[in-house]
C-alpha positions in Angstrom: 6.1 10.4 -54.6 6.9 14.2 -54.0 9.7 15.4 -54.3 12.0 16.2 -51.2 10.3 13.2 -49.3 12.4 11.0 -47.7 11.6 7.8 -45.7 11.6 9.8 -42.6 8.5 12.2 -44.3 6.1 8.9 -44.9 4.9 7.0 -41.7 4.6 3.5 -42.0 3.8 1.9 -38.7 6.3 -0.9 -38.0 4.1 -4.1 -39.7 4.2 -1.7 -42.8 7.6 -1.3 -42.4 8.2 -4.9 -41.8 6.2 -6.1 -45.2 7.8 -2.6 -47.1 11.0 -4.9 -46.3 9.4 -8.1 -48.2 8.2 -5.9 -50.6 11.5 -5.3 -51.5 12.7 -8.3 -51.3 10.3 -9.5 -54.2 8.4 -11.3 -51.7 5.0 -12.3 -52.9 1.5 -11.6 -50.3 1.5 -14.9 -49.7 5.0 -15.4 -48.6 4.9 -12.7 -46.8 1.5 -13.6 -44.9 3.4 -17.1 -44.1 6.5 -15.1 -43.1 5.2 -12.6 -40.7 2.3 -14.5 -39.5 -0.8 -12.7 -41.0 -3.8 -13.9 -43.1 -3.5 -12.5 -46.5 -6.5 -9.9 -46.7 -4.2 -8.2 -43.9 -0.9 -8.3 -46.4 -3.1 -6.9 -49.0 -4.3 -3.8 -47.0 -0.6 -3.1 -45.4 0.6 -3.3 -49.3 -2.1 -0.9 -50.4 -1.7 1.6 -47.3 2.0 1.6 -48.4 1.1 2.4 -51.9 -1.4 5.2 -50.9 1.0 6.7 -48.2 4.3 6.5 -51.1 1.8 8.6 -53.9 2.8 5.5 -56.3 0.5 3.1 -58.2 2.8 -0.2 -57.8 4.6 -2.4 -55.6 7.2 -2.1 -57.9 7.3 1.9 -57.8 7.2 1.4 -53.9 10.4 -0.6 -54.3 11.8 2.1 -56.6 11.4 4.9 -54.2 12.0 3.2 -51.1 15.5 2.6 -52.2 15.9 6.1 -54.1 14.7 7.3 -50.1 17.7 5.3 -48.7 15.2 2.8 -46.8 17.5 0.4 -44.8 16.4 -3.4 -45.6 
């Protein structure tokens, strides 16, 4: 991620935001496709577009810099 980004700089739409939160949570795709009611292909692209739009290469860097950015779960 750049620096001086802050959650408010990266737009997630609100399903992003909504698996960002499971993401965190150490949810796996498919708990998270059972918990928010979506097939797994979908998880797997919201979890990839969250990657690409955070300029990380993991879920686990996502997690990183979602908390260092003060996203509320």
């Amino acid at each position: 991620m750049q620096e001086n980004e802050d959650m408010e700089d990266i737009h997630l739409t609100n399903r992003q935001k909504e698996v960002l939160k499971c993401v965190i949570g150490g949810d796996s795709n498919p708990v998270i496709a059972k918990k928010l009611s979506i097939s797994l292909s979908t998880v797997k692209a919201h979890v990839s577009a969250i990657i690409d739009k955070f300029h990380v290469e993991s879920r686990i860097d996502v997690t990183r810099e979602a908390m260092k950015r003060g996203f509320d779960i």
